[in-house]
C-alpha positions in Angstrom: 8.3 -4.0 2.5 5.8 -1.4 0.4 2.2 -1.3 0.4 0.7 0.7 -2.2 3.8 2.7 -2.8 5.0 3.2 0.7 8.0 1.3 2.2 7.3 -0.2 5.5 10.7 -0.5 8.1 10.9 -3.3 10.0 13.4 -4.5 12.3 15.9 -7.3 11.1 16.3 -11.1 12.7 19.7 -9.4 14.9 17.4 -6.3 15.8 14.2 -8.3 17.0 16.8 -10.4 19.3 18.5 -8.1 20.6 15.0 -6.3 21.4 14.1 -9.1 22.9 17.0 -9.7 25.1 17.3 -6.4 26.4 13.7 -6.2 27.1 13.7 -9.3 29.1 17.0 -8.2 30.6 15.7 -4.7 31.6 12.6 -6.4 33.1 14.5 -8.9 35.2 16.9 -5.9 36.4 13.6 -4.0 37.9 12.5 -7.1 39.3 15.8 -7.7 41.1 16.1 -4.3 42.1 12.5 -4.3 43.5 12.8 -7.3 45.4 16.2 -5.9 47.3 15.2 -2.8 47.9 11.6 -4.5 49.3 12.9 -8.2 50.3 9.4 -10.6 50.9 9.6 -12.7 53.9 8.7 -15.6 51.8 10.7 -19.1 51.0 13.4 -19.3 47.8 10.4 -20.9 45.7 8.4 -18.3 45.9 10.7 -16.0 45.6 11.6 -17.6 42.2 8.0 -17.7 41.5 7.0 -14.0 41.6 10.4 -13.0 40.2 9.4 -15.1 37.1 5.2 -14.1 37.1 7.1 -10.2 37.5 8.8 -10.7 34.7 6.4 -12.2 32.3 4.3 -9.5 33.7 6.0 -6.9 33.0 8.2 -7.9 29.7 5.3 -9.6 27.4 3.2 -6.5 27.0 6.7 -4.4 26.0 7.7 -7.6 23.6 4.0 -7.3 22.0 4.0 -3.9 21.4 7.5 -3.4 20.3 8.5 -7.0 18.5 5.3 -8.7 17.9 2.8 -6.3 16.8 5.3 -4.9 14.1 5.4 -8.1 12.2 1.4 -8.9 12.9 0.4 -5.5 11.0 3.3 -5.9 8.2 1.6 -9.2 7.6 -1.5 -8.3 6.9 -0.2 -5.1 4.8 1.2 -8.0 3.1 -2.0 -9.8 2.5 -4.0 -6.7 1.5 -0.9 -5.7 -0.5 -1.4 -9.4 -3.0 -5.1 -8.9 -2.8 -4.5 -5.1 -4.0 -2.7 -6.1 -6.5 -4.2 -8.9 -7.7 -7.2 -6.7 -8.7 -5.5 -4.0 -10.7 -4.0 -5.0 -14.6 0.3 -4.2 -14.0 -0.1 -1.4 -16.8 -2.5 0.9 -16.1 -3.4 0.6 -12.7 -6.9 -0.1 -13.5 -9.2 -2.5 -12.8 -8.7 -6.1 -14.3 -11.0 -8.7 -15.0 -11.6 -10.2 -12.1 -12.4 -6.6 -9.9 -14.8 -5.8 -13.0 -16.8 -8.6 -12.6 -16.9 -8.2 -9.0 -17.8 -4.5 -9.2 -20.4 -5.6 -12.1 -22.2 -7.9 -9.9 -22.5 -5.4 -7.5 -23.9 -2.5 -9.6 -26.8 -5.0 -11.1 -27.6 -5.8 -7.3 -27.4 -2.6 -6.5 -29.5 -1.5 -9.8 -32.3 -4.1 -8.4 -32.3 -3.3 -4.9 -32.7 0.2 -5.7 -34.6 -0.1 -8.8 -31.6 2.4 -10.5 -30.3 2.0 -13.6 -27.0 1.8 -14.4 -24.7 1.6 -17.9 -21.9 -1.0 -19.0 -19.7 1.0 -21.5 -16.6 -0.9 -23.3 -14.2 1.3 -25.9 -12.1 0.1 -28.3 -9.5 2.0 -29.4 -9.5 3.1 -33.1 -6.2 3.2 -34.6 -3.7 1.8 -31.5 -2.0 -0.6 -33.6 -0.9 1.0 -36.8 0.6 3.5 -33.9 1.6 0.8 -31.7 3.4 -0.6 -34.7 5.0 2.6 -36.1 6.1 4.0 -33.3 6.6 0.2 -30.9 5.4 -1.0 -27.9 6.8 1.7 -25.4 4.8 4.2 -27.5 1.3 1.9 -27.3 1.8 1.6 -23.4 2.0 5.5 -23.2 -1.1 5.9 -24.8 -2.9 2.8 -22.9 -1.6 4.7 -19.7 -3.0 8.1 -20.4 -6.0 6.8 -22.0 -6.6 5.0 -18.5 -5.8 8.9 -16.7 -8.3 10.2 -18.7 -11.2 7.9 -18.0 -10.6 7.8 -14.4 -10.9 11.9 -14.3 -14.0 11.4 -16.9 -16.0 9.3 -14.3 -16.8 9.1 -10.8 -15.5 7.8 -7.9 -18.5 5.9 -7.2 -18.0 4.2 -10.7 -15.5 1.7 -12.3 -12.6 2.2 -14.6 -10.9 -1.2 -15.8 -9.0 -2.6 -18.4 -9.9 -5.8 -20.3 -7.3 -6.5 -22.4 -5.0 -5.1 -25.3 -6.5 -1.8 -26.0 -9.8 -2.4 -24.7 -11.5 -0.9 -21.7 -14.6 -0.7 -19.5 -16.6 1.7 -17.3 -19.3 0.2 -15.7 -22.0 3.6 -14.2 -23.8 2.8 -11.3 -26.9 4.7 -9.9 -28.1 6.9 -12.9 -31.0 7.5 -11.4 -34.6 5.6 -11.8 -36.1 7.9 -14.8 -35.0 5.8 -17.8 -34.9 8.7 -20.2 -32.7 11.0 -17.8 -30.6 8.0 -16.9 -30.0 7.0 -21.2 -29.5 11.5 -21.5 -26.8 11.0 -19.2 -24.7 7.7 -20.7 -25.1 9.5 -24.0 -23.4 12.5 -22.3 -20.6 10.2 -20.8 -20.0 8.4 -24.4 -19.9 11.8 -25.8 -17.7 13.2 -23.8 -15.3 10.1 -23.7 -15.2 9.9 -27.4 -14.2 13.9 -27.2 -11.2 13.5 -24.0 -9.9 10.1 -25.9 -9.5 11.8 -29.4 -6.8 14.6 -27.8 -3.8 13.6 -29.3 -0.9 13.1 -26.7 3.0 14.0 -27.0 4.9 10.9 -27.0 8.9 11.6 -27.4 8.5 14.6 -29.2 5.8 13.1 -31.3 2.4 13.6 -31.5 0.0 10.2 -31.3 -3.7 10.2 -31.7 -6.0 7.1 -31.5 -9.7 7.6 -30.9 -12.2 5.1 -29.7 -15.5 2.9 -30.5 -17.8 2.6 -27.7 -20.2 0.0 -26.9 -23.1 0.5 -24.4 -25.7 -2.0 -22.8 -27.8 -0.8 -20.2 -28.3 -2.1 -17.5 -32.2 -1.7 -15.9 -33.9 -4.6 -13.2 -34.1 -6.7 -16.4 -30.1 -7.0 -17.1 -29.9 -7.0 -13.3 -31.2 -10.4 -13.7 -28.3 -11.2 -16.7 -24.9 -13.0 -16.6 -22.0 -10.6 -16.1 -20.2 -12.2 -18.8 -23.7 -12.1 -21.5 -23.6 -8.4 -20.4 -20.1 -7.3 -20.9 -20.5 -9.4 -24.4 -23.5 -7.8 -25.7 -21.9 -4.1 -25.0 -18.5 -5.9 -26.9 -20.7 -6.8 -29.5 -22.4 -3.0 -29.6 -19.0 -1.8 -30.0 -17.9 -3.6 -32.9 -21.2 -2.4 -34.5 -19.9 0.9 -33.8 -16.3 0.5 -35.7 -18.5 -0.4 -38.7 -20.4 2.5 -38.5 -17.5 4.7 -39.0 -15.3 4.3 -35.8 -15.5 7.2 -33.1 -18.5 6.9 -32.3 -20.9 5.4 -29.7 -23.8 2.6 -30.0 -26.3 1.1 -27.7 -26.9 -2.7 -27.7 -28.7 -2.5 -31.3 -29.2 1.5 -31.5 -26.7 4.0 -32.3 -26.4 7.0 -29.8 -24.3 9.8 -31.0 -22.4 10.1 -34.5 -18.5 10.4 -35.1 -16.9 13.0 -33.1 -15.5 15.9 -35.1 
């Protein structure tokens, strides 16, 4: 069995039996040597009677610990495992749809509990298919991969990294701060810097691929705290594609351009 990575050992259907038998075995030998070294002046029932509360006594804590306990834990691994997985896209290893929204939800609460802002940021890449075309599919999954390695190490660990589809991603920035201004300095800073990290070209089988990216931002204040996740995550979409008609690699705000094609 492997949770996250890591192979889990458990015993097989012969093993747990003979565990089993030999603990129950092993207890009933200590009984039965107990009782003849110390015979009870008691009757053959209640003889039979202690031998078999001695046993139970003294064999189920062994059989929890050693049989039973083994196969409780590796079961929930197991469930923690699916739910694990269930929240990460197969590719990258980032966050999928369903984590994003989750994780969205909770930065707006968060953004109204705290009156924070926060920033919704979703990049298109420029140029992935004429590349993913050229050079096929195991080429495009390369990039999406180290495009997805290079926004994790861009943000932090307190904010979200996910993948929605094809070549587009997310980054959802929680707690900028509650000073508007410093809070829009710094997503400007973030887009700027994305833009820069996701223009390095990367070595691909001896080739050398370069995509950049568009960006769209909303931002998210109490006001969009109030919004639908979905409305949100479409209105930053939509700031995006009003970015690629700008001139690609660059970076706009939900209706206002914030930094101009990176060089």
């Amino acid at each position: 069995m492997i949770r996250h990575g890591k192979t889990i050992d458990l015993p097989s259907k012969a093993q747990v039996t003979v565990r089993i038998v030999g603990i129950v075995s092993g207890a009933e030998f200590l009984v039965m040597a107990f009782l003849h070294t110390f015979p009870p002046v008691i009757s053959a029932f209640q003889e039979a009677t202690l031998n078999a509360f001695s046993l139970v006594v003294l064999s189920t804590p062994i059989i929890y610990f050693w049989v039973v306990k083994p196969f409780v834990k590796a079961h929930n691994d197991t469930l923690h495992q699916i739910e694990y997985m269930a929240c990460l896209d197969p590719l990258t290893q980032l966050a999928n749809r369903r984590l994003i929204y989750q994780h969205l939800e909770k930065t707006l609460a968060g953004c109204l509990r705290h009156n924070v802002f926060g920033a919704l940021l979703v990049l298109d890449l420029d140029g992935f298919k004429p590349v993913n075309d050229r050079f096929g599919h195991e080429a495009g999954d390369a990039i999406l991969v180290e495009i997805a390695t290079r926004l994790k190490s861009m943000t932090r660990t307190e904010d979200i990294v996910g993948r929605l589809g094809g070549d587009e991603f997310i980054v959802i920035l929680s707690d900028l701060g509650q000073e508007s201004s410093a809070a829009l300095k710094k997503v400007e800073l973030i887009a700027k810097r994305l833009i820069s990290t996701i223009s390095t070209p990367l070595s691909f089988d001896r080739k050398e691929l370069k995509v950049s990216t568009s960006i769209g931002i909303r931002f998210l204040d109490t006001a969009a705290a109030t919004s639908q996740t979905e409305h949100l995550i479409n209105e930053a979409d939509s700031a995006m594609y009003l970015a690629k008609k700008a001139g690609k690699g660059c970076a706009m705000f939900h209706g206002e351009e914030v930094t101009e094609a990176a060089a």
